[in-house]
Backbone as CSV, one residue per row, in Angstrom:
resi,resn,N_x,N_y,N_z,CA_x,CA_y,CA_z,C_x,C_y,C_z
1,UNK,103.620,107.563,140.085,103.973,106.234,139.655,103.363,105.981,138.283
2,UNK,104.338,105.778,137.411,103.698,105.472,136.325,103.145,104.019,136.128
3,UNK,101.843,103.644,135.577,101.470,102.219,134.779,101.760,102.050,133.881
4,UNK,102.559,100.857,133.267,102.356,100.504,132.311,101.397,99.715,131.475
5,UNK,101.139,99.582,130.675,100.314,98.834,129.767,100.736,98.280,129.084
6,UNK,100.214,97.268,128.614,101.005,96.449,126.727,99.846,96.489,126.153
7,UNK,99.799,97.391,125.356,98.785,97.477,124.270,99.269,97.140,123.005
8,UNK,98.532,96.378,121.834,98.943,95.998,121.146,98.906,97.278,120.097
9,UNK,100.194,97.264,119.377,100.884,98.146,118.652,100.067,98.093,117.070
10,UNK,99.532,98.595,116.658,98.386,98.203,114.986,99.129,99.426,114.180
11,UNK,99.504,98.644,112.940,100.028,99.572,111.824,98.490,100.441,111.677
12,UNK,98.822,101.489,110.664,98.017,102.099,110.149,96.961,101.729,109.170
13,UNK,96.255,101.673,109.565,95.136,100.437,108.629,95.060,101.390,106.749
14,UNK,95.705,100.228,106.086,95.029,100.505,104.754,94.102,100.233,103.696
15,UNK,93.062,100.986,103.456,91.662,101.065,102.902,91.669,100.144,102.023
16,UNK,91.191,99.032,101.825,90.731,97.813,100.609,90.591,98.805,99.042
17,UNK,91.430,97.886,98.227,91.205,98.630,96.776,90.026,98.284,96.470
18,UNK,89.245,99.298,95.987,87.811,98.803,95.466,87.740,97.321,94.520
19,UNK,86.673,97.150,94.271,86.615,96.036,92.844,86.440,96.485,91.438
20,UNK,86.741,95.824,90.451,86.166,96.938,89.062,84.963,97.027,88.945
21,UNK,84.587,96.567,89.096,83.158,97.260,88.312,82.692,98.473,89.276
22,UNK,82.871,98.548,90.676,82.279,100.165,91.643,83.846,100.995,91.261
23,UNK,84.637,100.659,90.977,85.867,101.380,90.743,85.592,101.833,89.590
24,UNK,85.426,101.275,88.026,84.792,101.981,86.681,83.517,102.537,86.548
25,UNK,82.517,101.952,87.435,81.230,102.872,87.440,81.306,104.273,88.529
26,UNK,83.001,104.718,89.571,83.089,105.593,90.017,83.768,106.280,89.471
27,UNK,84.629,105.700,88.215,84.974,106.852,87.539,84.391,107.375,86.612
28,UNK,83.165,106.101,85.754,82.170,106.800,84.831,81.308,108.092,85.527
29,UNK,81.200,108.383,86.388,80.680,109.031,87.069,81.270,110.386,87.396
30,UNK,82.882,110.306,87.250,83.199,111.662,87.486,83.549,111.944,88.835
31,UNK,83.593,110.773,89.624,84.052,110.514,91.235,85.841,109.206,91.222
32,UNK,86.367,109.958,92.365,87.437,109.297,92.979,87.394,107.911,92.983
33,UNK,88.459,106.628,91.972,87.791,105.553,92.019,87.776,104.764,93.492
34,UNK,88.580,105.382,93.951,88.945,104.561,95.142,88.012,104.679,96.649
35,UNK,87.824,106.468,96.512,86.678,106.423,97.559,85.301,107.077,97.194
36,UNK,85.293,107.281,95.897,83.967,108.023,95.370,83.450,108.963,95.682
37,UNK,84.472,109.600,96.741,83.475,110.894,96.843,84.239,112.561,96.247
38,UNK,85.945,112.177,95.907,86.052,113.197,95.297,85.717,113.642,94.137
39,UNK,86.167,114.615,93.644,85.992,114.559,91.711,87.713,114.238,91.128
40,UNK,87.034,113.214,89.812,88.028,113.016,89.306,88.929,113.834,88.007
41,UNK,87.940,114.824,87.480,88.293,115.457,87.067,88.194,117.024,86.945
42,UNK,89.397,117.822,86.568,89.732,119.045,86.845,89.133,119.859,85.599
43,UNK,89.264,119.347,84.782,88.683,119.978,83.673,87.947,119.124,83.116
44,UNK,87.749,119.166,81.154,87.283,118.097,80.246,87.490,116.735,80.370
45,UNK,89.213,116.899,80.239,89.780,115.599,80.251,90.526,115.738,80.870
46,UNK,91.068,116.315,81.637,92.034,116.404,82.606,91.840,116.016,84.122
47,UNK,92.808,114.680,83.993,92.577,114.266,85.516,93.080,115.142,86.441
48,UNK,92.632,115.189,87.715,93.460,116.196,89.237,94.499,115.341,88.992
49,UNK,95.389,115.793,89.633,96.905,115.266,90.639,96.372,114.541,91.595
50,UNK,95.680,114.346,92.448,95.660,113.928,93.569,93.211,114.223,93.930
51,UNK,93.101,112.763,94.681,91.986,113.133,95.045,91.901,114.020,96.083
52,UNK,91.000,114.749,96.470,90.303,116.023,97.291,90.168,115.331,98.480
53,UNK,89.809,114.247,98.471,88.802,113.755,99.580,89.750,112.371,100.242
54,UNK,90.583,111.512,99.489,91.201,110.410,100.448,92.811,110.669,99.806
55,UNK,92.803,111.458,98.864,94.432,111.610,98.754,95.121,110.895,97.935
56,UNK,94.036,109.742,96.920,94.549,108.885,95.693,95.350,109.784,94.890
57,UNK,96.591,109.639,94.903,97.482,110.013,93.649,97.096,109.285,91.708
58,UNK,96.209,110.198,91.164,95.793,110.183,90.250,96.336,110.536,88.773
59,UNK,97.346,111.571,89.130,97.848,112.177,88.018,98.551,111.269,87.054
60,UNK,99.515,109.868,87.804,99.999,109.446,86.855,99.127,108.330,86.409
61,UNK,98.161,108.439,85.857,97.302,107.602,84.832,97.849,107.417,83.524
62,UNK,97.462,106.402,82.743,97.932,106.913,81.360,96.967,106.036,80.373
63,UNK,95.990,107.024,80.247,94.583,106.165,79.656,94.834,105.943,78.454
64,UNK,95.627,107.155,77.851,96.387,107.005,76.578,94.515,107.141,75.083
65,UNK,94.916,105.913,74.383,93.493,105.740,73.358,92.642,105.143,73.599
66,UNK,92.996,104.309,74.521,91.564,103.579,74.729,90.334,104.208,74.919
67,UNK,90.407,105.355,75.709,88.898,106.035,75.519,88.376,105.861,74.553
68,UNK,89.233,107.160,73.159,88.388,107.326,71.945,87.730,106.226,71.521
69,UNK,88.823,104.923,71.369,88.532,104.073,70.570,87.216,103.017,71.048
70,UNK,86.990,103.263,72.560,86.152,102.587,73.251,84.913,103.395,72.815
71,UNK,84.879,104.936,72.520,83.756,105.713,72.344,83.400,105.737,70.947
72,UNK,84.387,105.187,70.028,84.173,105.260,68.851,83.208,104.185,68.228
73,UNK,83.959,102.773,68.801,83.343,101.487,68.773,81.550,101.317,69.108
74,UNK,81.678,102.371,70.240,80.241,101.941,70.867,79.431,103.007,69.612
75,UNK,79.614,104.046,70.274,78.876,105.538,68.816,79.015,104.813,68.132
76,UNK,79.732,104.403,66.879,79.486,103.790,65.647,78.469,102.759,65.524
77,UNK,78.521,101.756,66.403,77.659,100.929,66.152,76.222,101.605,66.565
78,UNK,76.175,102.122,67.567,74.724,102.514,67.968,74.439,103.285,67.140
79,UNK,74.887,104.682,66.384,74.397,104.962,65.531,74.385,104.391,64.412
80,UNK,75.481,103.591,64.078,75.289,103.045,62.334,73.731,102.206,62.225
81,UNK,73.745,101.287,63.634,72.378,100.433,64.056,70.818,101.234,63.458
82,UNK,70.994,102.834,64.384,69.904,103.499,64.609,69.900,104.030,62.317
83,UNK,70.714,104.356,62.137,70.520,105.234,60.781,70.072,103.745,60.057
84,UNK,70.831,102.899,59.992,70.608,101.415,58.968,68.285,101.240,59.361
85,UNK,68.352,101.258,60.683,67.083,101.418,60.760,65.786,101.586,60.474
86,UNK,66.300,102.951,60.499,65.525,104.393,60.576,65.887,104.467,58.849
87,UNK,67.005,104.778,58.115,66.830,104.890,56.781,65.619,103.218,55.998
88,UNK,65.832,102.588,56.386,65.283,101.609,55.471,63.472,101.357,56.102
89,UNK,63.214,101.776,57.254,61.872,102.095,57.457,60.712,103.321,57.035
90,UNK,62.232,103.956,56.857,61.400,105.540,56.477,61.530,106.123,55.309
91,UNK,60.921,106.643,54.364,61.565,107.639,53.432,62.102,108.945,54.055
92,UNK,63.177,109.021,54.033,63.625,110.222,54.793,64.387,111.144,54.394
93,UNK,63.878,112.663,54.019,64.856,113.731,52.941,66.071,113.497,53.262
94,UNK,66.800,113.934,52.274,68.466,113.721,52.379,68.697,114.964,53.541
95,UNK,67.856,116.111,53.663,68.343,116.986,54.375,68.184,116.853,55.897
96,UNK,67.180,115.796,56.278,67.335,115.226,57.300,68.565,114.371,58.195
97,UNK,68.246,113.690,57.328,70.162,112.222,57.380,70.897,113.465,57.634
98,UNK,71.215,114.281,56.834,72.485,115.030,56.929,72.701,115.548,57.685
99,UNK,71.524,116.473,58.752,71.698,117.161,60.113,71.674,116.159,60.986
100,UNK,71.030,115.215,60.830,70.556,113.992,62.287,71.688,113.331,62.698
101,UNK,72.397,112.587,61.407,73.320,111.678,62.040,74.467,111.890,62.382
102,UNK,75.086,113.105,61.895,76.255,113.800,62.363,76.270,114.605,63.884
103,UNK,74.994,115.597,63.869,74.929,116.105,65.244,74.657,115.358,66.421
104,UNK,73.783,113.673,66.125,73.898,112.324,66.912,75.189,112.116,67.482
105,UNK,75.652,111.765,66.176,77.312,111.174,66.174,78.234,111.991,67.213
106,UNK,78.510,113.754,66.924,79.264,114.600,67.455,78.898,114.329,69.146
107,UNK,77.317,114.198,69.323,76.502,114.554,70.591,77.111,113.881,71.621
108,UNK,76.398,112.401,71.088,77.533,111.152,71.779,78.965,111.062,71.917
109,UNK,79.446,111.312,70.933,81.201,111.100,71.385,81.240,112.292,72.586
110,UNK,80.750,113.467,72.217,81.207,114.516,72.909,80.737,113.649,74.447
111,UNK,79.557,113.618,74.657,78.899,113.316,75.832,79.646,111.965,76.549
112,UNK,80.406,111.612,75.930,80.546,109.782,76.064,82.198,110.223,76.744
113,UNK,82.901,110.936,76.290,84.311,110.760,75.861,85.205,110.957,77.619
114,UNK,84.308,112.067,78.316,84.610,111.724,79.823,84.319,110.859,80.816
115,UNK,83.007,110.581,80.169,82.856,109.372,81.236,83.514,108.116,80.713
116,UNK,84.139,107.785,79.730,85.012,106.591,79.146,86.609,106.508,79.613
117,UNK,86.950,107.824,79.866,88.083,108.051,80.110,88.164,107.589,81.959
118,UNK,86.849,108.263,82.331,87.278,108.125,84.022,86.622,106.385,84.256
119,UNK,85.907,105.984,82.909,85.945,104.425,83.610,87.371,103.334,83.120
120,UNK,88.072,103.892,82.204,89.298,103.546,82.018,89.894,103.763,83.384
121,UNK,90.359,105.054,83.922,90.794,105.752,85.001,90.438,104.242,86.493
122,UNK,89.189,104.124,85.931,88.770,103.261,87.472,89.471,101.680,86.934
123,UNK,89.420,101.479,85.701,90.270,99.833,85.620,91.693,99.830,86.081
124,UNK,92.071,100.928,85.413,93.559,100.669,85.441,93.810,101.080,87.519
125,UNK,93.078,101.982,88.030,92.901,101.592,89.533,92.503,100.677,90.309
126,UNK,91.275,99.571,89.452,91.644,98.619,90.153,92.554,97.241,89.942
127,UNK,92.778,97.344,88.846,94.451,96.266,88.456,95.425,96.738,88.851
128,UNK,95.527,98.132,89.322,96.887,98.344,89.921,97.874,98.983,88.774
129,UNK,97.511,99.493,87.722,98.644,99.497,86.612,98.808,101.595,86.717
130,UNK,99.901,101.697,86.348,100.492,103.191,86.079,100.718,103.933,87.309
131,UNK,100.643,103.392,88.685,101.074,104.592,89.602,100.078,104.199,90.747
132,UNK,99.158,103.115,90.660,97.731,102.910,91.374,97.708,101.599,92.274
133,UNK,99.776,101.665,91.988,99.583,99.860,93.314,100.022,100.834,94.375
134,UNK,99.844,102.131,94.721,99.877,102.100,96.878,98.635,103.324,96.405
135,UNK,98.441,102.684,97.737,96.599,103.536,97.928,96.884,104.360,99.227
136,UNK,95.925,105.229,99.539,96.411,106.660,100.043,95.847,105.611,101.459
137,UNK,97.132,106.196,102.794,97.028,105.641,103.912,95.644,106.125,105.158
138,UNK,95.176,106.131,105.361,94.405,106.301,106.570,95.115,107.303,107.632
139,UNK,94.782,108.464,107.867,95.195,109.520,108.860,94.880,108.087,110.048
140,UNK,95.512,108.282,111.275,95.816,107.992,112.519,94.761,108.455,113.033
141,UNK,93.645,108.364,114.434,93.033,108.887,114.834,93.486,109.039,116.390
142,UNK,93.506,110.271,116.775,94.836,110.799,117.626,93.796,109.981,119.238
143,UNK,94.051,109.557,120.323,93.069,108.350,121.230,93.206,110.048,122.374
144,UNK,91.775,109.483,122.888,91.262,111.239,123.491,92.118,110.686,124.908
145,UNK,92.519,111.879,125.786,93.546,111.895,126.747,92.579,111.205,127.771
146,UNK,93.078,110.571,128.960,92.127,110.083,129.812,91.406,110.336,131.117
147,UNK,90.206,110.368,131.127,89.874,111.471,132.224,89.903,110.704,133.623
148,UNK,90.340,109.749,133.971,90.253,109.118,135.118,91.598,109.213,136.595
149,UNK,92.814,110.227,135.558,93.739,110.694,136.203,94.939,109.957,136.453
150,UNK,94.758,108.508,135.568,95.638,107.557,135.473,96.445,108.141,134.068
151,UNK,97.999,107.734,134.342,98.805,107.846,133.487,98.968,106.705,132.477
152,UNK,98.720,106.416,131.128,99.028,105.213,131.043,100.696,104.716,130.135
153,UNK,101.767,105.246,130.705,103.154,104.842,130.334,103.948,106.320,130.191
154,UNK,105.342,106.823,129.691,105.775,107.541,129.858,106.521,107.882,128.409
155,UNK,106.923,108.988,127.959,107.381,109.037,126.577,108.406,108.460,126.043
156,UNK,109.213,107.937,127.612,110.315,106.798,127.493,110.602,105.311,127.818
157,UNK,109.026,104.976,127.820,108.663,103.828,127.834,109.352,103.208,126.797
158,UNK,109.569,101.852,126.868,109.549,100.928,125.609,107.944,100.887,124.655
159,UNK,107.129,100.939,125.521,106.203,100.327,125.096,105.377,101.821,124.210
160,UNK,105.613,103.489,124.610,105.297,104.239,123.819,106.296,104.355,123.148
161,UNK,107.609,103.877,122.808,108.676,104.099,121.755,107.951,103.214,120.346
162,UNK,107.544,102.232,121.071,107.048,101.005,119.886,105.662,101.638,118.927
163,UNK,104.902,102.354,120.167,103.230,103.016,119.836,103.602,104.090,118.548
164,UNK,105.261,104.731,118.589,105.743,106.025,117.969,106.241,105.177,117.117
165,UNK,106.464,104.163,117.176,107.436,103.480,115.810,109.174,103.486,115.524
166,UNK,109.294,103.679,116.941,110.700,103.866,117.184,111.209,102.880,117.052
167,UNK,110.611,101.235,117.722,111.415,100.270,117.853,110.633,98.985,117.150
């Protein structure tokens, strides 16, 4: 004899989009903005296709210039700040200036230019813009069989047609 049950039928729960600021400080970081624990990038600058770890479709980003120009803005000023400084406190050989503020300059952009890109990467994930309004669904967690020897409905139930999404 089969039992039936009416259990209530629950879509597949989908994961809250982060907020910006843990969404850009997870991509400054070089992590998945959405769940932080994959990596976001495959190479230098090259985003993955897809996160490792929750399945965020990443590839179509399109950070485009804003990086540079975000890395340029900041480097420039911090160094123009530090040399304006440092030159008018110090007497300082020309052959100094000439190695210091360029290999500064190169150091930073170089150092700066991925983590600017993956905190771009995390804004435009959490506004939703280029490919980042559906967020990767939640696997199903399959309910363990029951050990008490009770059946609970039949595969032609109404009520497991509804559980399958039939009706």
């Amino acid at each position: 004899m089969d039992i039936l049950t009416d259990t209530p039928v629950t879509a597949p729960r989908i994961p809250a989009r982060a907020r910006l600021i843990p969404a850009m400080a997870r991509g400054f970081l070089n992590r998945c903005p959405h769940c932080g624990q994959g990596l976001l990038f495959e190479r230098f600058l090259k985003v993955r296709p897809e996160c490792e770890s929750c399945g965020l479709a990443t590839g179509s980003h399109r950070a485009d210039d804003l990086p540079p120009y975000l890395v340029i803005f900041l480097v420039g000023h911090l160094v123009g700040y530090l040399m304006l400084t440092f030159e008018m406190e110090y007497d300082v050989p020309l052959w100094l200036s000439l190695t210091l503020w360029p290999t500064l300059t190169l150091a930073l952009a170089g150092g700066l230019m991925q983590p600017m890109k993956g905190a771009v990467v995390g804004l435009q994930y959490a506004f939703g813009m280029h490919g980042f309004d559906r967020l990767p669904r939640r696997q199903e967690q399959q309910t363990p069989p029951h050990t008490d020897g009770t059946h609970h409905g039949s595969a032609d139930s109404p009520s497991a047609a509804a559980r399958l999404g039939g009706v």
